[in-house]
C-alpha positions as CSV (number, residue, x, y, z in Angstrom):
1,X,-36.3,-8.6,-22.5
2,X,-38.5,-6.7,-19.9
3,X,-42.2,-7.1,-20.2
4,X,-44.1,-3.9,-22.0
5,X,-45.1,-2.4,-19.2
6,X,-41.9,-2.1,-17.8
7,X,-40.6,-1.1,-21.4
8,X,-43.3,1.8,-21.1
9,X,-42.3,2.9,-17.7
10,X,-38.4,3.0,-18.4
11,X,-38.3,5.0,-21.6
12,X,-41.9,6.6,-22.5
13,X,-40.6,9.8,-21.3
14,X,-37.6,9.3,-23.9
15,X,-39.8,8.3,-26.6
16,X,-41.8,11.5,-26.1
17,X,-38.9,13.7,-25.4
18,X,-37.2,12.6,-29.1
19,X,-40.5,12.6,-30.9
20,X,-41.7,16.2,-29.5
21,X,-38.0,17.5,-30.3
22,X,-39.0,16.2,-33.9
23,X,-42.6,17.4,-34.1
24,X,-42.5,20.0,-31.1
25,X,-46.3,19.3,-31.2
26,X,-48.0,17.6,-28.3
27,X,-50.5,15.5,-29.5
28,X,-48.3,14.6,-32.3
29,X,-46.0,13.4,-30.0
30,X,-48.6,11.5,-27.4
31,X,-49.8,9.7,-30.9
32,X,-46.7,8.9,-32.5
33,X,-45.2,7.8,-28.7
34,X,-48.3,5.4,-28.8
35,X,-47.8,3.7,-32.3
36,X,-44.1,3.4,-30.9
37,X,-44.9,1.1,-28.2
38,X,-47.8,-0.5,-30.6
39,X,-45.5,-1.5,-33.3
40,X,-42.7,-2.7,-30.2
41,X,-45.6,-4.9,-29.3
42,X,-45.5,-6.6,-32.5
43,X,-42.2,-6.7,-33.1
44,X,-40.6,-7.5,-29.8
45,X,-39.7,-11.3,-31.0
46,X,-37.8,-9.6,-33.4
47,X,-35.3,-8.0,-31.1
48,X,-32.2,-9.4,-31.4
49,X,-30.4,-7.3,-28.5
50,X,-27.9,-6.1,-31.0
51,X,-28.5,-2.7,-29.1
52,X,-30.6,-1.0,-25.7
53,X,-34.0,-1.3,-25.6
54,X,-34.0,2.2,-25.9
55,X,-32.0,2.4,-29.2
56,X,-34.4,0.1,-30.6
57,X,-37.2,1.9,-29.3
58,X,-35.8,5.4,-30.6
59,X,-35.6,4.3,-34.1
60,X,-38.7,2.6,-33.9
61,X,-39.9,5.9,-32.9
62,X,-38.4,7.5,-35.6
63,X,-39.7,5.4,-38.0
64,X,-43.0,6.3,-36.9
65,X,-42.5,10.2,-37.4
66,X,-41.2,9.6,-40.5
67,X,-44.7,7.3,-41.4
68,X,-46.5,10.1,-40.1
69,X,-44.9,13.2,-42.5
70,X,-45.1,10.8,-45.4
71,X,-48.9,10.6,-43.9
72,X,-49.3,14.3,-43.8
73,X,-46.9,15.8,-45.7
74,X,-48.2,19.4,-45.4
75,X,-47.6,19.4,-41.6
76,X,-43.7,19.2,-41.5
77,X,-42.9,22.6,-41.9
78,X,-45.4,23.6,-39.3
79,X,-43.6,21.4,-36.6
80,X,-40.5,23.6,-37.3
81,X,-40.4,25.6,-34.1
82,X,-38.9,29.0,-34.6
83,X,-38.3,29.8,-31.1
84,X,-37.2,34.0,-32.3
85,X,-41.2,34.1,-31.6
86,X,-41.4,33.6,-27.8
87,X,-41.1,36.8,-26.0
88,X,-40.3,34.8,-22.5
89,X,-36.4,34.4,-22.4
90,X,-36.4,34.4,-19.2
91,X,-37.3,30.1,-19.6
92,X,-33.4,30.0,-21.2
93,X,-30.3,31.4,-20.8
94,X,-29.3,33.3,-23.7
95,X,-26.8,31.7,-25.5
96,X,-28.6,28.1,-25.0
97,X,-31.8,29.7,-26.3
98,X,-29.4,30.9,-29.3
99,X,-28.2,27.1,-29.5
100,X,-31.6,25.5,-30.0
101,X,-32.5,27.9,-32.3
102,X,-29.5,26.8,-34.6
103,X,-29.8,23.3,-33.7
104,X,-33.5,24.0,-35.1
105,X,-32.3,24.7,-38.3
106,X,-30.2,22.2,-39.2
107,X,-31.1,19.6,-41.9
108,X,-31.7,16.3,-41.3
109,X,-30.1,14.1,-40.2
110,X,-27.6,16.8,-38.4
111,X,-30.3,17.9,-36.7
112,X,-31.1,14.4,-35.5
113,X,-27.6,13.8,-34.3
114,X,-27.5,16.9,-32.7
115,X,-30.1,16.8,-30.5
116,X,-30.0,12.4,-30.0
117,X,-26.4,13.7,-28.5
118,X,-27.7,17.2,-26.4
119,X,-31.2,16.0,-25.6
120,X,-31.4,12.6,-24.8
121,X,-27.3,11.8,-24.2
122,X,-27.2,9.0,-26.4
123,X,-23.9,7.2,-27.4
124,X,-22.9,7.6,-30.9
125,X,-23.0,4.2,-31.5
126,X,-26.6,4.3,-30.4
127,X,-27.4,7.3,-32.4
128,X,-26.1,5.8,-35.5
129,X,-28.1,2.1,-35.0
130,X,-31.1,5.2,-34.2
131,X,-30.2,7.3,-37.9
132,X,-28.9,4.1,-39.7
133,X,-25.2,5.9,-39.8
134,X,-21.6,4.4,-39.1
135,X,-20.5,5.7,-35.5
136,X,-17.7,7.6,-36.6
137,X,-20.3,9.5,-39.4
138,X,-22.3,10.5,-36.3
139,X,-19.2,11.6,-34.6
140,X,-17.8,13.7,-37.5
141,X,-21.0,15.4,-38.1
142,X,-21.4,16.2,-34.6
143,X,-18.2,18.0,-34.4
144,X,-18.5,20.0,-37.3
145,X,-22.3,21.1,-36.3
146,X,-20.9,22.0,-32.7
147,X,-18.1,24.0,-34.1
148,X,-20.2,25.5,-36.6
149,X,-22.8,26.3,-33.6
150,X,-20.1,27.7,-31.7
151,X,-19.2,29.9,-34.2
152,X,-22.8,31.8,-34.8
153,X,-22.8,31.6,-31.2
154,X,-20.0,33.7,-31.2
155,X,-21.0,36.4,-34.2
């Protein structure tokens, strides 16, 4: 396995991307990115290559979020972004603006899948090692959201 640094330099960017799509909160994310690559120090003898480092980092990561809500669980609604509040469109085109919106609103762990898949083009194998989830069950349930998406995209 590469050293941390190199760890850090390959996929912190990732790490922060997945968290802040969790959290959509900055500093959240910086902190939760940090305990990530904190708790990969101490557990790096414990990676058995069984999946990418950046799986293994994801659902580390993803652990942590989790650790944190549990930590504070009055703040999980707030990191609900309800992106009907920004007057600025002009940032996405309509119907992918529309998209995130929904995406937004799905419940977990659909929302996970969905945006594992959109955001950070994951495999579905990796997003299930990542959600704790069979492959296919990450499939299936991306399919149905998309279609469903598609469909209020549509209305």
């Amino acid at each position: 396995m590469k050293n941390i640094e190199k760890l850090y330099d390959l996929y912190s960017k990732d790490v922060y991307r997945f968290i802040y799509s969790l959290s959509f909160d900055e500093e959240v994310s910086k902190d939760i990115m940090q305990t990530t690559f904190l708790e990969c120090i101490k557990s790096i003898k414990k990676f058995k290559g069984n999946c990418s480092e950046k799986t293994w980092l994801l659902a580390i990561a993803k652990n942590q979020y989790y650790t944190y809500i549990k930590k504070h669980p009055f703040t999980e609604d707030l990191y609900k972004i309800d992106l009907n509040k920004y007057e600025d469109k002009n940032e996405f085109k309509d119907e992918y603006y529309q998209a995130l919106n929904i995406i937004n609103q799905l419940n977990e762990p659909q929302r996970q899948i969905m945006i594992l898949r959109l955001i950070n083009d994951l495999s579905f194998k990796e997003i299930g090692k990542i959600i704790d989830k069979s492959e296919n069950y990450c499939r299936v349930n991306f399919f149905r959201e998309k279609k469903k998406i598609a469909e209020k995209l549509r209305d």
